[in-house]
N, C-alpha and C positions, 0 to 999 in steps of 0.2 A: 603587490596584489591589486588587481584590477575590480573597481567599487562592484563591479558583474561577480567577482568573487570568483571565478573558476582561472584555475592553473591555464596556463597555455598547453596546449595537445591535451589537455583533459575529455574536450569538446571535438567529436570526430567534422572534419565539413562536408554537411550535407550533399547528397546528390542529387542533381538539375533533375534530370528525369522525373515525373508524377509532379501532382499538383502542391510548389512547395508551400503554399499556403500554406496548407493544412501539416504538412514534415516538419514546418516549422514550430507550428502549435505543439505538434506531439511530443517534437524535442523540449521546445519548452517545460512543458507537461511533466514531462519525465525528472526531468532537473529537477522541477518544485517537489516532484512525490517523495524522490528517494532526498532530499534537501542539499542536495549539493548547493541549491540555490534556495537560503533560508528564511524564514518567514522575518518578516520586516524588512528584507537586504533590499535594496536601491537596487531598480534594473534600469539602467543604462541601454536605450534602442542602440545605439552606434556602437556599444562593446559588444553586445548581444549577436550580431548581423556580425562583426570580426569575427568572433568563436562558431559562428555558425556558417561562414561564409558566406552569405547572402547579402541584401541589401538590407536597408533600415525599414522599406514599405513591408517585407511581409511579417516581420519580427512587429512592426507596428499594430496590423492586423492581429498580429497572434495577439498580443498584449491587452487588444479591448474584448477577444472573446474569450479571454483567461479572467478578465475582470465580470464581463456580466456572468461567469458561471463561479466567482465566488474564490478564484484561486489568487486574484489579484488586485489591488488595491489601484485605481489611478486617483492621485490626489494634484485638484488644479495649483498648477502655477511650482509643481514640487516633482513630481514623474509620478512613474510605477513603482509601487512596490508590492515583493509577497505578500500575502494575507497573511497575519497573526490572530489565526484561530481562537475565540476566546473558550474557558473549559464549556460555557452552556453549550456551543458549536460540537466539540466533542463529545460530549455526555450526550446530546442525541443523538449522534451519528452512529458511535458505538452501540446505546441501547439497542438500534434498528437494525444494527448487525448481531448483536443477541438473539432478537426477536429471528430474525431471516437463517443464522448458523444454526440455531437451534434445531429448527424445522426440517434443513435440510440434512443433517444428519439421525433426525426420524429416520426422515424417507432412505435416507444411506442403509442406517442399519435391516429398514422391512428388503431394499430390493439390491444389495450388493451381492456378488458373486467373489469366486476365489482371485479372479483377477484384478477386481475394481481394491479388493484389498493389500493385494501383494504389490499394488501401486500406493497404495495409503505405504506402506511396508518400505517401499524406497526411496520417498520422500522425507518417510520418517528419519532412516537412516543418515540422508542426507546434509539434513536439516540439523539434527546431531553433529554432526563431524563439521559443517560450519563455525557451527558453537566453540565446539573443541578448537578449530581454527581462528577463533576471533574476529569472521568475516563479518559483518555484518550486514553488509547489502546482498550478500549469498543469505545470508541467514533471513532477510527479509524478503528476498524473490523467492525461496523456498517454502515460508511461512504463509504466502499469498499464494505458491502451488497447492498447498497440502492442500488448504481451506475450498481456493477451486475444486481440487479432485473429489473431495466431499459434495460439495455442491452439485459437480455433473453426475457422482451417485447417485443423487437423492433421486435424478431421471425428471426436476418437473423445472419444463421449460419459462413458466414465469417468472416462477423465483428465483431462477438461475439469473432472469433478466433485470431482475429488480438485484441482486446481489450484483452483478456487473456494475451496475448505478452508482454503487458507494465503494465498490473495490479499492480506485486510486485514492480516495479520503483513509479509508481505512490502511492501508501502507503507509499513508502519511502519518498517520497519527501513531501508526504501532515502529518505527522507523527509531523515534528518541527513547525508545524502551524496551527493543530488541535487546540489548544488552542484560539489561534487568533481569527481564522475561528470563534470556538468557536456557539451561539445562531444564527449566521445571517447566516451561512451554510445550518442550519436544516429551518429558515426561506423562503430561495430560495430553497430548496427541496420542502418546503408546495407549495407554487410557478408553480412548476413544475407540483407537481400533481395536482394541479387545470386544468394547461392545457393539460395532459394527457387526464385527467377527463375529457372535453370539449371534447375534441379529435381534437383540436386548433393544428394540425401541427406546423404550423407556428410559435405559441407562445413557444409552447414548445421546437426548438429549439432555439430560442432564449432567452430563460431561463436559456437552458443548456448552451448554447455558453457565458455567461456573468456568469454563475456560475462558470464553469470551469477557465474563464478566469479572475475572482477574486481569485481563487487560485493561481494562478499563479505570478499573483501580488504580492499576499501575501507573499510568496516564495520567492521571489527576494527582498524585501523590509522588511523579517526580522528580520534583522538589529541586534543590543545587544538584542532584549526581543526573540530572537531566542529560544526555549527548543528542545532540543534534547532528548524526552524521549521516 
C-alpha cells in the first residue's frame, strides 16, 4: 500500500484539456470528502501526481489551497497531511447546517409542487435500496442529493448559496456514519416528505431540525464502531 493510500487504477488519470490546476484541486478534494484519502494520512506530492498523472507542480499548488481552506494540514519540515477535524470543528459546522436545512425545508414545504416531490420520492427510494445494498458512497452521494433537492425547493437563492458553502464538510463528516445513520435516515427523510407533501411548514421543519440534529449526535458519539470509508 502506497503511504498516498489509494489502490493503483483506483484514481482515474486526469485529462490535459482545462485548466489542470484547478482538476487537480477538485480531484483532490473529492478523495478527502468521500475519505478514500483519511484525515491524518501523509500525502506524498510525488505519489499523488503518479495516481493522478500529472506533475508534482500542480498537485503542489493543489495542496497549499487545500491547506489555507482548512482541508489540509502542511507541517514544516514533515509534509501534508489531511486535516483531523476536532469534535468543536464539527459541532459547529453541523449546528449551521441545522440552522440552513431547517429553514430550507420551511420554504420546501410553503412552495413545493407535485414534481419537486416525487423527486424527494426517488431519491428517497434510492437512497433506501443503497442502504439495503451496503453502498455506502452511493448512500452518501444520495444523502447529499436528497438534502440538495430540499434546498432548491425551498426556491431562495442565498441560502442555497450559503448551503453550497458547507456541502463538501458536511459529506465529510456524515461519510463515517452513514452506516449507523444507516435505515432510520431514509425513515426521517419519508418523514419529511410527508410534511412537505402536507405543505405543514411547521412540521417540516422540525423534521429537519431533529434529522439533522441526529446526525450530529451520531457524529460525536461514534466512538470504536466509527468507519471511515
Amino acid at each position: 500500500m502506497l503511504s498516498a493510500g489509494l489502490p493503483q487504477g483506483s484514481v482515474p488519470k486526469l485529462e490535459r484539456p482545462g485548466p489542470l490546476r484547478e482538476r487537480v484541486y477538485e480531484a483532490l478534494l473529492e478523495l478527502i470528502t468521500v475519505r478514500q484519502l483519511r484525515p491524518g494520512q501523509h500525502l506524498v506530492e510525488s505519489e499523488l501526481a503518479g495516481h493522478l498523472g500529472v506533475s508534482r507542480q500542480p498537485v503542489r499548488e493543489a495542496l497549499q489551497r487545500l491547506n489555507t481552506e482548512g482541508w489540509v494540514d502542511l507541517r514544516p519540515a514533515q509534509g501534508a497531511f489531511v486535516h483531523e477535524p476536532t469534535e468543536a470543528e464539527a459541532d459547529q459546522l453541523l449546528s449551521v447546517r441545522t440552522l440552513l436545512e431547517a429553514e430550507a425545508a420551511r420554504l420546501a414545504a410553503a412552495n413545493s409542487g407535485s414534481a419537486g416531490i416525487a423527486a424527494l420520492e426517488a431519491l428517497c427510494a434510492k437512497g433506501e435500496q443503497s442502504v439495503a445494498d451496503d453502498d455506502v458512497d452511493l448512500t452518501v452521494a444520495t444523502n447529499a442529493a436528497f438534502h440538495a433537492k430540499v434546498m432548491e425547493l425551498a426556491g431562495n437563492v442565498v441560502l442555497a448559496e450559503l448551503a453550497a458553502q458547507v456541502d463538501r464538510r458536511v459529506r465529510w463528516y456524515y461519510t463515517p456514519v452513514a452506516r449507523q445513520r444507516g435505515k432510520q435516515s431514509w425513515i426521517e427523510h419519508r418523514a419529511l416528505i410527508a410534511a412537505i407533501s402536507a405543505r405543514d411548514e411547521r412540521a417540516a421543519t422540525e423534521v429537519m431540525r431533529s434529522h439533522t440534529e441526529q446526525t450530529r449526535t451520531t457524529y460525536h458519539h461514534r466512538g470504536d464502531t466509527r468507519s471511515d470509508t
